[in-house]
C-alpha positions in Angstrom: 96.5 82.3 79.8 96.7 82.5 83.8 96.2 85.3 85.7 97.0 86.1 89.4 96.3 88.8 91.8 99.2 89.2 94.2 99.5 91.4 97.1 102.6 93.6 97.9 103.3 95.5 101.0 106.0 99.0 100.7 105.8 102.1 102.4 103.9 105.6 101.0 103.0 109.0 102.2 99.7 109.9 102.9 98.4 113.6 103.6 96.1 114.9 106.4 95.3 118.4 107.5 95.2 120.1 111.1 93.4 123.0 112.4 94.7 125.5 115.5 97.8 124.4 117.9 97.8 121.8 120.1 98.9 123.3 123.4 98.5 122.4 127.2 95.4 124.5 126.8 93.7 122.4 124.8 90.7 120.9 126.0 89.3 119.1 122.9 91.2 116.8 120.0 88.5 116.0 117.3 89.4 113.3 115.0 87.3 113.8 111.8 86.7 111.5 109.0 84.9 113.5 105.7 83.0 112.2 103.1 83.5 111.2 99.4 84.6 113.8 97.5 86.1 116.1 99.7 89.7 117.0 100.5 90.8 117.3 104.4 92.5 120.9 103.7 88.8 121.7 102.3 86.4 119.2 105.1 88.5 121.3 107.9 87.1 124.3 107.3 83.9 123.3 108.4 85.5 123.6 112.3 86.9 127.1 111.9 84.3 128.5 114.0 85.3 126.3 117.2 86.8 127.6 119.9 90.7 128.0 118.4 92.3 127.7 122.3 90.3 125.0 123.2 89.8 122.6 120.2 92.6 120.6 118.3 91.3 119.3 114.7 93.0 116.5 113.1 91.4 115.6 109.7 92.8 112.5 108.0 92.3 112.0 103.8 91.0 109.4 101.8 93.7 107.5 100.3 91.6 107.2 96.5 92.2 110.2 94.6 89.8 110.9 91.6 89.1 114.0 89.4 85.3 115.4 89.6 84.0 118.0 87.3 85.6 117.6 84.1 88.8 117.3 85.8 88.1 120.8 87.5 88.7 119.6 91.0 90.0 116.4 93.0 87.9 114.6 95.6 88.9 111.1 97.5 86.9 108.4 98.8 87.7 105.9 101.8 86.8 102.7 100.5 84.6 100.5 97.8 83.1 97.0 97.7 86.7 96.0 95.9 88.7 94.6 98.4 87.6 95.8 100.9 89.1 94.1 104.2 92.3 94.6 103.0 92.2 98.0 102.3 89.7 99.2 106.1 92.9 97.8 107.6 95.5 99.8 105.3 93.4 102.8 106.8 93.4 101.5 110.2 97.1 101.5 110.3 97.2 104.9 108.6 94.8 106.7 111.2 97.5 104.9 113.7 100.2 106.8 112.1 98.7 109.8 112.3 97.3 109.9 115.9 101.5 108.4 117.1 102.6 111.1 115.3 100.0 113.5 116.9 101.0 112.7 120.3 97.5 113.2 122.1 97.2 113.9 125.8 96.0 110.4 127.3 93.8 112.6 129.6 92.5 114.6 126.9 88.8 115.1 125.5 88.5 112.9 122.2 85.5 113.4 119.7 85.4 111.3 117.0 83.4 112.1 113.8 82.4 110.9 110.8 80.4 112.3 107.8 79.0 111.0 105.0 81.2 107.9 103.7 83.4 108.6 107.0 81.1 107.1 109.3 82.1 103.8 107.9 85.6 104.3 108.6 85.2 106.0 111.6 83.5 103.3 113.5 85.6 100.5 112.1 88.4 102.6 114.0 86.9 102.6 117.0 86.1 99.1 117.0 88.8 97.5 115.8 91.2 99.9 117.8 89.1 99.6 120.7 89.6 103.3 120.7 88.0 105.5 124.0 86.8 108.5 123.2 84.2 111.0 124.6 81.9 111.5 122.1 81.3 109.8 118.5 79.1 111.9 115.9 78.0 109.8 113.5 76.9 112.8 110.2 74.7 111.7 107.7 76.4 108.3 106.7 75.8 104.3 107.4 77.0 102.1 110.0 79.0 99.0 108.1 77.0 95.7 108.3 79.4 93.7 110.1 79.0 95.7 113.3 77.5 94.4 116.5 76.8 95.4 119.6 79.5 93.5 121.4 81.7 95.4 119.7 81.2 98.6 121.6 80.7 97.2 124.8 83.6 98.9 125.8 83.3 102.1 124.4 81.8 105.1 127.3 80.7 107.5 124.9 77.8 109.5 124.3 77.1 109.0 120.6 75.0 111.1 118.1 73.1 109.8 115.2 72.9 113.8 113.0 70.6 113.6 109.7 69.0 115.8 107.2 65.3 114.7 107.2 65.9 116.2 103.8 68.9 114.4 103.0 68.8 113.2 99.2 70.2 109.9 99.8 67.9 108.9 102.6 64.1 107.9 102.6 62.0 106.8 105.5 62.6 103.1 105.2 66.6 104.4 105.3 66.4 106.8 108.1 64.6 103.8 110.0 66.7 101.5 108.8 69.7 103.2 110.5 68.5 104.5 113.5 67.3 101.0 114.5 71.3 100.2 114.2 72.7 102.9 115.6 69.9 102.0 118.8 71.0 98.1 117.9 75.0 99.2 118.4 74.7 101.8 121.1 71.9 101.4 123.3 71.2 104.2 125.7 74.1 105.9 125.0 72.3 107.4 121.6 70.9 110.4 120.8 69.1 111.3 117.4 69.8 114.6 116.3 67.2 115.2 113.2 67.8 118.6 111.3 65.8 120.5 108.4 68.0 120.5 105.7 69.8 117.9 102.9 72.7 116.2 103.1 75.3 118.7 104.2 77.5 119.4 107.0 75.4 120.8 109.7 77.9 123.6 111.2 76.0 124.3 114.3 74.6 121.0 115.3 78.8 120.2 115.3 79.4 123.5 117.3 76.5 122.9 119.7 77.9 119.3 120.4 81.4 120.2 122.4 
């Protein structure tokens, strides 16, 4: 018996979710990347209190569906150690699709975040994408192995490195662990933004962060 993995490339939809109205008004576009489990029409929420006039919030999903608590509810995830290269770029070219179909102001002010397991995909994007922006916040999640510096030589950013110091998945060999890569990838451009607290969304770090 021989078996053979093949590859196949055809067209699907994807959902993502949005958040006020992008008008000539708006200052702000934040392009935010949640973390395993959640849904974007759900991970949104956590921007409601932003400025509606001034801040545009585009929220791309997970493409991996999967049930959570006894089928009760649905979460996503980005990616796994299966296959991995093959399917960052399959979310490359979807975060493409959704930013063309956006339309953003060239001139306009871009945050990038990610949370959680979105930090991974977040800063593949901006490397492989080479993609400007003004600020990256990097929430609570780790920076992919295969980064290096060179990488974000171009990037003129101020980037923020947000943690729990209670956070249930990090210990102090972790927290050092990461910070030393995030100094590694991004120099002087870094900040480390330490909070009291697990590992959850931290609403008015975000806020405070515009």
């Amino acid at each position: 018996m021989q078996s053979t993995q093949k590859e196949i490339f055809y067209s699907t939809k994807k959902p993502y979710s949005t958040l006020n109205i992008l008008t000539e008004n708006t200052k702000t576009v934040w392009f935010v990347c949640h973390g395993m489990g959640y849904l974007s029409k759900f991970f949104i929420r956590y921007f409601k209190d932003l400025n509606t006039e001034d801040n545009y919030i585009i929220a791309p999903q997970a493409p991996s569906l999967y049930y959570q608590s006894g089928f009760k509810h649905v979460g996503a995830s980005w990616l796994t150690k299966e296959n991995t290269l093959a399917e960052t770029e399959n979310i490359m070219n979807y975060f493409d699709a959704v930013l063309a179909e956006e339309r953003i102001p060239e001139n306009i002010n871009l945050i990038v975040l990610g949370y959680s397991q979105g930090v991974s995909v977040a800063s593949r994007y901006i490397k492989n994408r080479q993609l400007q922006c003004s600020q990256l916040i990097l929430h609570s999640g780790g920076l992919p192995k295969e980064l290096i510096a060179e990488d974000f030589k171009f990037l003129k950013a101020k980037v923020s490195l947000v943690y729990g110091i209670e956070d249930e998945y990090l210990n102090e060999e972790r927290i050092a662990h990461e910070t030393e890569r995030a100094q590694e990838l991004f120099g002087n451009d870094l900040s480390i933004i330490p909070f009291d607290g697990k590992h959850v969304v931290n609403v008015a770090i975000i806020n405070g962060l515009v």
